[in-house]
C-alpha positions in Angstrom: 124.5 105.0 234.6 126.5 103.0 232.3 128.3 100.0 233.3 132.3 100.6 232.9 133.9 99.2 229.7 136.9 97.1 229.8 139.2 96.4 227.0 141.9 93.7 226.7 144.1 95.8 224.1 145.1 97.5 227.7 146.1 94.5 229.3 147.9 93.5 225.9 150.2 97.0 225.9 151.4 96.5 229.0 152.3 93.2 228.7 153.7 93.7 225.4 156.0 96.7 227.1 156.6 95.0 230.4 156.9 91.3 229.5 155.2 90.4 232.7 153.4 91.4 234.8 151.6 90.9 238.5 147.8 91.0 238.9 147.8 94.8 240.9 149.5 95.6 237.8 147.2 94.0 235.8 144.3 95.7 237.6 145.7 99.2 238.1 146.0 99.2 234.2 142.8 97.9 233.4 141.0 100.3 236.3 139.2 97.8 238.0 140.0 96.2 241.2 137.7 93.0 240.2 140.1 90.0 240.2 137.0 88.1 237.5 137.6 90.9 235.6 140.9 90.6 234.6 140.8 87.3 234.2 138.1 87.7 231.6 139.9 89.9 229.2 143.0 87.8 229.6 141.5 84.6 228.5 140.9 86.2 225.2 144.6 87.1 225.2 145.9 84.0 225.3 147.8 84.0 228.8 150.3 82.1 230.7 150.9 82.1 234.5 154.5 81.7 235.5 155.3 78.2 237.5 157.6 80.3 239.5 156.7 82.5 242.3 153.4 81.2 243.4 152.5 81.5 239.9 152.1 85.9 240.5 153.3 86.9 237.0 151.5 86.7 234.0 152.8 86.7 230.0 151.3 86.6 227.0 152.0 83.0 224.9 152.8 85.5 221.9 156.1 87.1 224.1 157.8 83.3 225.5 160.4 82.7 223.3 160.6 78.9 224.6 164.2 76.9 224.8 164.0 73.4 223.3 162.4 72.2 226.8 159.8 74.9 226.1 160.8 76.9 228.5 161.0 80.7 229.1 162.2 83.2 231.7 162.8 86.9 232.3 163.7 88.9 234.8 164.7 85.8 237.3 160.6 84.8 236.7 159.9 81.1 235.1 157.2 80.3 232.4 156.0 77.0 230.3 154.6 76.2 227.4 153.0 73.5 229.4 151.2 76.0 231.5 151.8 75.1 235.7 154.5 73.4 237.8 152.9 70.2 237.9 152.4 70.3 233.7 156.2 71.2 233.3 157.3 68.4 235.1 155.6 65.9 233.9 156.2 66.7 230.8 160.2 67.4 231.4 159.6 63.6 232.7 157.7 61.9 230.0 160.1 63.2 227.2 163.2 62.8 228.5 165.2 59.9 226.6 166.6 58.7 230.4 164.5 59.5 233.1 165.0 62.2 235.7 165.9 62.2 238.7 164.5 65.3 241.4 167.6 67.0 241.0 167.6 67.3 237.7 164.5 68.3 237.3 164.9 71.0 240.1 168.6 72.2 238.1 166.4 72.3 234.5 163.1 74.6 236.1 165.1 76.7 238.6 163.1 76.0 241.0 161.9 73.5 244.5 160.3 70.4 242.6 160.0 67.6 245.7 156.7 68.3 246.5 155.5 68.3 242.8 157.7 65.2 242.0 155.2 63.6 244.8 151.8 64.5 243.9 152.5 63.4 240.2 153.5 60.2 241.6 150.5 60.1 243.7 148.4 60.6 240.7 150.0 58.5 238.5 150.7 61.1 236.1 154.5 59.5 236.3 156.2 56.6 237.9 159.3 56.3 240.6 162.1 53.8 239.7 165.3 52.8 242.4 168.1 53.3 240.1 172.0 53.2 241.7 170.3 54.0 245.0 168.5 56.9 244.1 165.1 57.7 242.6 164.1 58.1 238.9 160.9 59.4 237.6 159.8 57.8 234.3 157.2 57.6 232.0 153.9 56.4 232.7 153.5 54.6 229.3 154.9 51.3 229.6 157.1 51.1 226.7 158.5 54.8 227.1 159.3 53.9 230.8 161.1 50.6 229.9 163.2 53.1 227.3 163.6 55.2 229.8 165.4 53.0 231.9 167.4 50.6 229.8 168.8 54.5 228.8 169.8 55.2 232.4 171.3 52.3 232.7 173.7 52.2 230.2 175.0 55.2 231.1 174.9 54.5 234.8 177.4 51.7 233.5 179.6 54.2 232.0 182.8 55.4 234.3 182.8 59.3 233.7 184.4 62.0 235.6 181.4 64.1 234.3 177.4 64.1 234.9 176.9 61.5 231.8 173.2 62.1 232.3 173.1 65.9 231.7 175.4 64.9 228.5 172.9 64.8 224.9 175.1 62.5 223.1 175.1 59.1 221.9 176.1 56.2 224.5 178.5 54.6 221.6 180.0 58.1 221.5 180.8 58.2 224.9 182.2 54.9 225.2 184.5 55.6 222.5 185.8 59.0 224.2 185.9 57.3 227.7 188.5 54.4 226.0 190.5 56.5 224.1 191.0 58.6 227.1 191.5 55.1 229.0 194.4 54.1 226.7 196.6 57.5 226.8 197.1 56.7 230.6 200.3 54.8 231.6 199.8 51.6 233.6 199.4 53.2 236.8 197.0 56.1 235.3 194.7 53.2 234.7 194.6 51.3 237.3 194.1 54.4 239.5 191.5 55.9 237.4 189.5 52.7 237.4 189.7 52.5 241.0 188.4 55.9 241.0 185.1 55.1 238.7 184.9 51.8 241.3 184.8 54.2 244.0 181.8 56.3 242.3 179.8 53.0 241.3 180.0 52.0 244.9 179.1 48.3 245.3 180.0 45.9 242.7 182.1 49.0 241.3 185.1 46.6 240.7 183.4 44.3 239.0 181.6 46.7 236.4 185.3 48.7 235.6 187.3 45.3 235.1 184.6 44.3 232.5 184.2 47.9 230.9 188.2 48.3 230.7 188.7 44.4 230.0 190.6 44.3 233.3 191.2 41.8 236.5 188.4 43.1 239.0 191.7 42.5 241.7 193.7 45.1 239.2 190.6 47.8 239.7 190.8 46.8 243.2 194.4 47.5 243.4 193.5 50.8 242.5 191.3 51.6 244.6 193.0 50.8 247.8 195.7 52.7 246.6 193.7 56.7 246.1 192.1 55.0 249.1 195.6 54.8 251.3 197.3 57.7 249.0 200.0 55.0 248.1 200.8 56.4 244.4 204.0 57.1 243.5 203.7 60.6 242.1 207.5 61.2 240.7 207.6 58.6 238.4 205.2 57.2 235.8 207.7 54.4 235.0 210.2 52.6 237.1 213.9 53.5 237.4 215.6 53.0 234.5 212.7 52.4 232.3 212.2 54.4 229.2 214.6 54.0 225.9 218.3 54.3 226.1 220.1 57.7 225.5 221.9 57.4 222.3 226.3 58.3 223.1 227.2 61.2 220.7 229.8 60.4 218.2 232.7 62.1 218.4 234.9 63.0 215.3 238.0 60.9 215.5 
């Protein structure tokens, strides 16, 4: 009797229709209930396994239509250029300009990244930096890693009401926006709003506001105390009487 006869073209079809697809899938379509099998005729196809869901779905390289982080998904399923979870974060590490911290790498893959964060640590594949009290994974290359950092830092430095590190612009940029906005506020805006960033920064807050905004560390202080004790006076941006003079209307004599 002759031995059965698999072909990849039938793995290919479905994925090609389907997108993705599980390995009972995979087998019902080939006819074989031989888990080497299937592998076999997929390694000619070039294949990738999804870093989500226990890695169960399968997709051809030639069907990804990777995001600029080479990344793909469909249907709520996860893939990567870079192949498994521990690939994709390292590399999601090693190129990022600043660093990432676990939540961010968790927000960018969709999915639970602690316990992959750790082993690449454990195996050097990346390193773990204390940055504003929280950890950063960098580079393993010297150079990249000290980058990597000087990066973060700077924009650690920057008072922002918004996630500066999820921001892809230039720090100068930033600055610039973060000033102009600064000097649109009245005098009490300012001191309030520094107080605020102060409040964010946590220790030595005051200090890195008043030298951002040019200000007395006591002024930013000020602030602070003030949101802190909800002492703002909320009618008036300017005292009593303050403002220019109404002009009298002439009257015809």
């Amino acid at each position: 009797m002759r031995p059965l006869c698999f072909h990849s073209d039938v793995l290919r079809a479905l994925l090609l229709r389907k997108k993705i697809a599980t390995l009972d899938e995979l087998k019902l379509a080939l006819g074989t209930s031989v888990t080497v099998t299937v592998f076999r005729k997929l390694k000619t196809l070039d294949y990738l396994t999804s870093y989500s869901h226990r890695g169960r779905y399968y997709t051809l390289r030639e069907i990804s239509e990777f995001d600029v982080q080479g990344l793909w998904s469909h249907a709520g399923v996860h893939f990567s250029r870079f192949g498994t979870l521990l690939a994709t974060a390292e590399a999601l590490v090693n190129r990022s300009p600043r660093g990432h911290s676990a939540e961010e790498v968790a927000r960018a893959l969709n999915v639970e990244v602690q316990d992959a964060l750790h082993q690449l640590t454990e195996q050097r594949r990346i390193t773990r930096q204390v940055i504003s009290g929280k950890y950063l994974y960098t580079a393993v290359d010297r150079t990249r890693q000290q980058a990597q950092l000087g990066a973060r830092r700077s924009v650690e430095a920057l008072p922002t009401l918004v996630d500066a590190a999820r921001l892809e612009i230039p720090e100068a940029e930033l600055k610039a926006a973060i000033l102009l906005f600064y000097s649109l506020l009245d005098e009490q805006q300012r001191r309030l709003y520094a107080g605020l960033e102060a409040l964010k920064l946590g220790r030595g807050g005051d200090r890195q506001l008043a030298e951002f905004f040019d200000l007395d560390s006591h002024t930013v202080a000020r602030g602070r105390h003030e949101l802190l004790a909800q002492d703002v006076e909320v009618e008036r941006a300017r005292r009593i009487g303050g403002g220019r003079k109404p002009l009298e209307k002439k009257r015809p004599k």
